[in-house]
Each structure stands twice: as C-alpha cells, then as structure tokens.
C-alpha positions in Angstrom: -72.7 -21.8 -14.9 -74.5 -18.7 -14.1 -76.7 -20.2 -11.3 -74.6 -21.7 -8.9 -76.0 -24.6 -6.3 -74.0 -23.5 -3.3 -74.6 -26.9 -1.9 -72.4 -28.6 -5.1 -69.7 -25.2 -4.6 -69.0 -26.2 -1.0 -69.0 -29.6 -1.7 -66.7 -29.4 -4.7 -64.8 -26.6 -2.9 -64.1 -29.4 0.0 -63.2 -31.5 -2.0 -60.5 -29.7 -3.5 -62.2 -29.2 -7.1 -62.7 -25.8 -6.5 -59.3 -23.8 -5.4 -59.1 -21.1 -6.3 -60.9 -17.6 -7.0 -61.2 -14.5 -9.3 -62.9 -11.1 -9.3 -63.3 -9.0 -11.7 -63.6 -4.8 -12.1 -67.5 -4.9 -11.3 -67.2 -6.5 -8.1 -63.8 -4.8 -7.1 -65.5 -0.8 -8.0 -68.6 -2.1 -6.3 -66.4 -1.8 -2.9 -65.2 1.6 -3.9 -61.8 0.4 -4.9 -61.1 0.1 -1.4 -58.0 -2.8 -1.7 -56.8 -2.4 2.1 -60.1 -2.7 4.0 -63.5 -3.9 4.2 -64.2 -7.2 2.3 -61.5 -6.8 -0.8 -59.1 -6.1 2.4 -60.1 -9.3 3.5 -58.8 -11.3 0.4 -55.5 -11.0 1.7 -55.6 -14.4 4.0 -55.3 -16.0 0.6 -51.5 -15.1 1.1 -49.9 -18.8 1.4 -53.1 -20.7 1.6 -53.9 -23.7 -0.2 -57.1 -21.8 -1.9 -55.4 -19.5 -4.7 -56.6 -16.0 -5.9 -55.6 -15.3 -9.6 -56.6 -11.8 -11.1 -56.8 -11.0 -15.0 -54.0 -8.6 -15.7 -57.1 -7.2 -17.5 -58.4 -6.5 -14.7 -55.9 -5.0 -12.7 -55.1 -2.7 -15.5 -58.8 -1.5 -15.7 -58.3 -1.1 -11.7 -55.0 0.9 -11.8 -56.6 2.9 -14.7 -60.4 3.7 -12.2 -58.2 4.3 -8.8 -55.9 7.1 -10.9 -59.3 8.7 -12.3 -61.2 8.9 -8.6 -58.5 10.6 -7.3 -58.1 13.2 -9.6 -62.4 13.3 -9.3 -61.5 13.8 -5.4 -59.2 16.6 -6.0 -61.2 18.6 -8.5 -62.2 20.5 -5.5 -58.6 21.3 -4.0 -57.9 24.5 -5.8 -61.4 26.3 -4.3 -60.3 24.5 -1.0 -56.9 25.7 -1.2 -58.3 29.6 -2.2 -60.7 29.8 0.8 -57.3 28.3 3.6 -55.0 30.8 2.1 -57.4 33.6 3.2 -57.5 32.3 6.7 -55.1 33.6 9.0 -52.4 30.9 9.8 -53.3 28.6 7.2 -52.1 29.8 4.3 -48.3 28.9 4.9 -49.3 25.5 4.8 -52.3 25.2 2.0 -49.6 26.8 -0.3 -47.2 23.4 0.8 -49.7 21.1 0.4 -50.6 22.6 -3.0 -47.1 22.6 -4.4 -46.7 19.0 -3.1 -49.9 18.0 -5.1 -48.5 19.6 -7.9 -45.6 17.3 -8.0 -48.2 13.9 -7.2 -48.5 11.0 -10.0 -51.9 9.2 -10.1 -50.7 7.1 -12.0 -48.0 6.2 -9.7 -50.1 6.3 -6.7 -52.8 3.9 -8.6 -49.7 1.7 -9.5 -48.4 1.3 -6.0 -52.1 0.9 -4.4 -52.5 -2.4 -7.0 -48.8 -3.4 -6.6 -49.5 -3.4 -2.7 -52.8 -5.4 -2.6 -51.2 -8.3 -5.0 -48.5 -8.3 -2.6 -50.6 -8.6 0.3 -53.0 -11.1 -1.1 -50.4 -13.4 -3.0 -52.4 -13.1 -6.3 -51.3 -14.8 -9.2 -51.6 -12.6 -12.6 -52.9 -14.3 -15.5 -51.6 -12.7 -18.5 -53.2 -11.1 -21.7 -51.2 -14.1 -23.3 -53.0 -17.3 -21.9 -55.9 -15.8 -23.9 -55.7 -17.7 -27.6 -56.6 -15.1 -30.4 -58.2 -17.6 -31.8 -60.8 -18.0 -29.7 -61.0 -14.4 -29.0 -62.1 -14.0 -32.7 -64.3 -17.2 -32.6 -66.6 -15.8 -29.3 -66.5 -12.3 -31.6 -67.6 -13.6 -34.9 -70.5 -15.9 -34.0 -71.7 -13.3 -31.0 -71.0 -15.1 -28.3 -70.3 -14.2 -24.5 -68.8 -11.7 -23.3 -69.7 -9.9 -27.0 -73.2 -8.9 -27.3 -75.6 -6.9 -29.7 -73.8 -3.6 -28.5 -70.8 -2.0 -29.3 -68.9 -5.3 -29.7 -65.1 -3.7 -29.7 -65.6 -2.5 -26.2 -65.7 -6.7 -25.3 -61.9 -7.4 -26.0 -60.9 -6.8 -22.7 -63.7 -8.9 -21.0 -62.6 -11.7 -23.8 -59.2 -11.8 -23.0 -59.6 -12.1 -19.3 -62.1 -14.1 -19.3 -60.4 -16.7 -21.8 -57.0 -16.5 -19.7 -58.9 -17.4 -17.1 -60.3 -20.5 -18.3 -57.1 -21.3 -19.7 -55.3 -21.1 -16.2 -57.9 -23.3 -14.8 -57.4 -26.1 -17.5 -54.0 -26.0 -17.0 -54.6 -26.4 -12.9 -57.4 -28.8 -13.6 -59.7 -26.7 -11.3 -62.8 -25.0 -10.9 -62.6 -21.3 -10.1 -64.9 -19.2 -8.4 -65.3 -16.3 -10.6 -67.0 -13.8 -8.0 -69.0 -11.1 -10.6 -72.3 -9.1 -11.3 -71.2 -8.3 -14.8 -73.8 -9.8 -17.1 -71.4 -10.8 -19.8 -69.3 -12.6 -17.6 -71.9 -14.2 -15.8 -72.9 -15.8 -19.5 -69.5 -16.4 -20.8 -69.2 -18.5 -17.8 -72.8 -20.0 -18.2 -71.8 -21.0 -22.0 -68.2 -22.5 -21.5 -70.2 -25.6 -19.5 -67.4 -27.5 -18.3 -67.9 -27.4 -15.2 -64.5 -25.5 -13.9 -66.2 -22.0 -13.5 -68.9 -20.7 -10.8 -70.4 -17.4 -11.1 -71.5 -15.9 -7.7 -72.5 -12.2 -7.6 -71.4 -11.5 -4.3 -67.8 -11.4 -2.5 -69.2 -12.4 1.0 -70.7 -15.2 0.1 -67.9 -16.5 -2.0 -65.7 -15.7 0.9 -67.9 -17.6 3.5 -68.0 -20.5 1.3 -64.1 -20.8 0.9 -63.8 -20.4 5.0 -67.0 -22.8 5.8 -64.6 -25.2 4.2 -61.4 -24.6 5.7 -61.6 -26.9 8.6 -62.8 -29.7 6.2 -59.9 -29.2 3.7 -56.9 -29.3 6.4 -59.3 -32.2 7.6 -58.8 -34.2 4.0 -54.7 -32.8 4.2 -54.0 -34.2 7.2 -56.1 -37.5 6.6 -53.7 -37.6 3.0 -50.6 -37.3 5.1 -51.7 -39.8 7.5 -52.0 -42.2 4.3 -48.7 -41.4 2.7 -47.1 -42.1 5.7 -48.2 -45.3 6.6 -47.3 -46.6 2.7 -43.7 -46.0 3.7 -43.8 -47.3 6.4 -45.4 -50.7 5.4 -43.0 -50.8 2.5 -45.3 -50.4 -0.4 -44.1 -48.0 -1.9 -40.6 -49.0 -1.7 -41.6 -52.6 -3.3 -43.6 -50.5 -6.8 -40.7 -48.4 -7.3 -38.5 -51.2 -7.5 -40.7 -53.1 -10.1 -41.5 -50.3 -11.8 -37.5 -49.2 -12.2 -37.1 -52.9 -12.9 -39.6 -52.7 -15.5 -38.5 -49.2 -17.3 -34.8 -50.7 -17.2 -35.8 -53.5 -18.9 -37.6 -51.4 -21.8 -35.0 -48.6 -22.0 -32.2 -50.0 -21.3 -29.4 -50.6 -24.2 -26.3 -53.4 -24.3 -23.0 -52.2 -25.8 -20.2 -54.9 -26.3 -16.5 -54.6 -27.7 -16.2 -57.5 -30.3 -13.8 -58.3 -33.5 -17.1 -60.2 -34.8 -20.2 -58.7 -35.7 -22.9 -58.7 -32.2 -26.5 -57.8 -31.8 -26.9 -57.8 -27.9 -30.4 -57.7 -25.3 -31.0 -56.8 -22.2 -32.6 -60.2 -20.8 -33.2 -59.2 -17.4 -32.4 -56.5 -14.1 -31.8 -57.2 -10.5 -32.1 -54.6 -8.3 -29.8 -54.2 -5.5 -30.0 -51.7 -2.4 -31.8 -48.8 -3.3 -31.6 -45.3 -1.6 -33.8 -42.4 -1.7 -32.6 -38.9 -0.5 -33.4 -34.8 -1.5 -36.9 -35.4 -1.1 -38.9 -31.9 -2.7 -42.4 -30.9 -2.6 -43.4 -30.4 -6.3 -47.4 -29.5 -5.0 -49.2 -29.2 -2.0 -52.9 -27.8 -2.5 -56.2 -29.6 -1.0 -56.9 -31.7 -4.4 -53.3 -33.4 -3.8 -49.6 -33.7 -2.9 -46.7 -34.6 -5.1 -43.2 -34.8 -3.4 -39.8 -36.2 -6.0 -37.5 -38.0 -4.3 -34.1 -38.9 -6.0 -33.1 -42.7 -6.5 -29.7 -44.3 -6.5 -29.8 -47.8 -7.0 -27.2 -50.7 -7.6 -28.4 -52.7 -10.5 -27.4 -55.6 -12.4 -27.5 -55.9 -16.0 -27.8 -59.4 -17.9 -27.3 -59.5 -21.7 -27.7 -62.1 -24.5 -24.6 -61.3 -27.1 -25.2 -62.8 -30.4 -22.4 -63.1 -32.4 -22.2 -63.3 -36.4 -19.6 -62.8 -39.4 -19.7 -60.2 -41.0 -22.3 -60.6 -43.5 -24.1 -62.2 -40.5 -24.8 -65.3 -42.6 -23.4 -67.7 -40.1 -23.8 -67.9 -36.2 -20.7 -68.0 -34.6 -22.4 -68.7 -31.1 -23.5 -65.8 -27.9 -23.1 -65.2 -24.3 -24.5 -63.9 -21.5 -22.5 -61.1 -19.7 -23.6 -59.7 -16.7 -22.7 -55.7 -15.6 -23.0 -54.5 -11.8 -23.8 -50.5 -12.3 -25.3 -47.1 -10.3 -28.4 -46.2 -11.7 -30.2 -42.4 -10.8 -34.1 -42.1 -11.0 -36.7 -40.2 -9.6 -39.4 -41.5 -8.0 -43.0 -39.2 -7.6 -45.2 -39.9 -4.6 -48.6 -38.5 -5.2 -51.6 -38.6 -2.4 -54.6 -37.7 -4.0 -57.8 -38.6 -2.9 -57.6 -41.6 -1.2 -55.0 -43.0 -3.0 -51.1 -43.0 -2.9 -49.2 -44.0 -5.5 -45.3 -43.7 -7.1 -44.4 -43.2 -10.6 -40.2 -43.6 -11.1 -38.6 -41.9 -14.2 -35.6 -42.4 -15.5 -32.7 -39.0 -15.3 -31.4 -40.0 -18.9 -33.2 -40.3 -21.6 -31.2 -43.4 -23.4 -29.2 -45.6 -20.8 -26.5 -47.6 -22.4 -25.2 -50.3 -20.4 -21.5 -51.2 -21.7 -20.4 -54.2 -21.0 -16.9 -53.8 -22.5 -15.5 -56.9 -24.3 -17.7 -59.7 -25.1 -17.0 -62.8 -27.1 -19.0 -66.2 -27.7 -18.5 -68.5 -24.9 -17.1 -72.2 -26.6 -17.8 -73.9 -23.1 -21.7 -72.6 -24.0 -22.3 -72.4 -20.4 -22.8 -68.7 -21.8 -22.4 -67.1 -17.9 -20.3 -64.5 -16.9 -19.9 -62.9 -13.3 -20.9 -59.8 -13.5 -18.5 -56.8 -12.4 
C-alpha cells in the first residue's frame, strides 16, 4: 500500500504484525550515505531487538557501489590541493605522504568495509538476490508492472529482485515490513502486491518514531505472554495435553512386532502413559508476534497389542492374545504463546516406532492377558 494509515501501522506494529523494516538506496543516499551518524546511524538499536531490519543485498551493493564513487568525487580535487601544500614551506614533506598513501587507497575496499561495518552494528539480515523467483521477475517485466515502467525497462531488474526477495522474506516470517522509500516504483510495487504485509512510508523518522512509540507496548504484550505461559505450567495444563496428545500420536503411529512359528497380524489397542519428564528446554523464537520454546520428552509407556494368529494360508484362526510391553519413549513437545493463547504440540523423534514385543503365541486359557515387561 502506497498510502499508509499510520493509525493501522502502529496498531499492527503493536501488535506484532509489523516486525520488521527495510530501506532502500533512495532513502539511504537521501542521508548522504552517512551509515555511522544522524538518523541511518540510528538504525543500529535494531541490534538484538525483537523489531528486525532486513536489507536487499541489492541494495547494499548499489550502496557499496555510490559510497566508492563519492569518494573518488571528494578527491578529484586532492592533486591541485596537494600542488598548492608542496609550495608552502613546511608542508610539503607531508602532502607528498599523504599523497603516496592515497595512492595506495582502495575505494572499493573502503566502500566494502563502511557497509560491512553498518550491518554489523545494526544486526541486518541480507536477503539475497536468490529469494527473488525469476519467475515472477519476468511476469512484473512482461505485463509492465511495478517496479518496470514505460522507460528503459532493463534498468528495473535490480529494483525487481529486491523488491520480490523482500516480499518473499516476509511470507516466509508471516509479517508485515515497513518498507521506508521515496522511490516511486517501489512505492507502487508495494501498492500493487495488496496483501497487506508491506507499508510504504517515505520518510525514516517517522518510521523510526513509529517502531519506538510502540516499544513500551510490545515488551508490555511480552511480558503479559510470559505471564500466561507460566501460569499453564504451573496449573498443569500443559502437562495434561501433552500426555493425550503423545497418547493419541502413539496410538496412530505406533507399530506391533511379535516372534511367532504361526502366521500373526498384530494392533496396537491402547497406551498408558507413565511418569513423564521434560528437560533441555530451547527457545526456537522469541519476537513480539510469539514465543516457541522445544522441550525434550522421555516418557515410560505401556504398549497393549491384539495378536491374531493364523496358518499359513491364513484360512483358519488359530486364536490371539493380548501382550502388553513397558518401554522409553523420546518426543518433543512445542510450547507456543501467541496472542493470547498458549498451547503444546508433541512430535514424535522417529518417524516409524516399532514396538517389539518379542515372542507371542495364542493364549489356550483365552484370558488373552499378559503382564507387561
């Protein structure tokens, strides 16, 4: 959207819709390519903060590429400088140094560390040239849309590229952006994509006010989500799902294996879970939409089967039994808060589970019961 309603930004940015930010060429040459001071200086509090910057790798080559060709504008003059010391008296020892030393300077390498430097500081994350499909690079080229216009369409790839690596990242994230620009085909690229991930705003101080205005409400929401995932384990909630859900994937999953002389088809008829432990708890995400920490699972569970037993043609029934089978079972448990909502998905560490409950045979008494180990 090329209009943006701040109003809806700082709400969705509070909300932790919005998290993260981009700039592009326009908007970093409008502050004379100054990356350690004024407002792009400024960018570097994104470092560890829950609001992430991500830069084209577009656009920090078109930045290493403007910062190498300003210097050597700025030192067009140093040769007439450097005539004019080396005719005053004491000076010219020294303006014959400094020229040798510029002699021997890389702008390309000075360019390259001033980027290098600024990512560092601000924490960036580079979205590469390959998040961009070339697909959809040709489809925007062909039918004329955003960022190619009527012009000189070739000169667009760049601006396409970024622009769709962009939008890519964000899908992936499941966020908005806000895409802080002035450049006209960005701005309508952004209006025409209508998905509602990506906010144009012209100008970096406003899209830095907005991110701070909400800063206090987001740590707010953060610590309000903590607040909730901890009283769920306390009151044993979560503890009580991810034993029926285990209970329920064991079940499904699950496989009998028997040794027999007769021919056996075997189920898994039910699960009891036994003590369960959790431990190695690891934070997996942690930004102000939600937080996702896996926890491993060892639990003792007991395995009841139903053997049926057949000769072997499996023409005739020759009777079944149930065996139960005491065993250690590893999962992994996900506690998300989100919103207002906490909630635990358990996934199993192997993909097939087989359950072998070494020699079977039918029972004659048919009480068809068997201790399990």
């Amino acid at each position: 959207m090329a209009i943006v309603d701040l109003k809806k930004l700082e709400e969705l940015v509070r909300e932790g819709q919005v998290r993260m930010m981009t700039i592009d060429t326009s908007i970093i040459r409008q502050h004379r390519l100054a990356l350690d001071h004024g407002l792009l200086g400024q960018l570097a509090q994104f470092k560890n903060s829950r609001f992430t910057l991500i830069l084209s790798e577009i656009v920090i080559r078109e930045v290493r590429q403007q910062i190498a060709q300003s210097i050597e504008a700025d030192l067009v003059a140093w040769p007439k400088i450097a005539r004019r010391l080396r005719s005053l008296p004491g000076a010219a020892d020294e303006a014959t140094a400094l020229d040798d030393a510029l002699s021997d300077v890389s702008l390309t390498e000075i360019a390259e560390l001033q980027v290098e430097r600024f990512l560092l500081e601000t924490g960036a994350s580079v979205v590469t040239a390959d998040h961009a499909e070339i697909g959809s690079i040709l489809d925007l080229y062909f039918e004329g849309k955003a960022p190619f216009g009527a012009a000189d369409k070739r000169y667009e790839f760049p601006d396409a590229i970024a622009l769709l690596g962009i939008k890519a990242w964000c899908d992936a994230a499941k966020s908005g952006i806000i895409v802080v620009s002035n450049d006209g085909d960005w701005k309508r690229f952004c209006e025409e994509a209508g998905d509602g991930r990506l906010f144009v705003i012209d100008s970096l101080a406003t899209a830095l006010q907005i991110v701070n205005a909400m800063a206090a409400d987001r740590e707010a929401r953060v610590r309000e989500r903590q607040e909730r995932l901890l009283t769920k384990l306390h009151d044993g909630q979560l503890h009580i799902e991810a034993e029926h859900q285990l209970q329920r994937l064991l079940l499904e999953q699950a496989q009998a294996l028997g040794t027999s002389p007769l021919t056996c088809q075997a189920d898994i008829v039910r699960v009891e879970i036994g003590e369960i432990s959790f431990a190695n708890a690891g934070r997996i995400r942690d930004d102000d939409a939600g937080f996702v920490v896996m926890v491993d699972m060892d639990a003792h569970c007991t395995f009841w089967a139903d053997f049926r037993f057949y000769n072997s043609d499996m023409s005739r029934s020759l009777g079944e039994g149930v065996y139960g089978f005491g065993k250690r079972v590893d999962a992994i448990a996900l506690i998300t808060a989100e919103g207002d909502t906490v909630s635990v998905e358990v996934l199993l560490n192997k993909e097939k589970l087989v359950v072998d409950f070494g020699d079977v045979e039918p029972d004659e008494q048919g009480i068809k019961s068997h201790c399990p180990n």
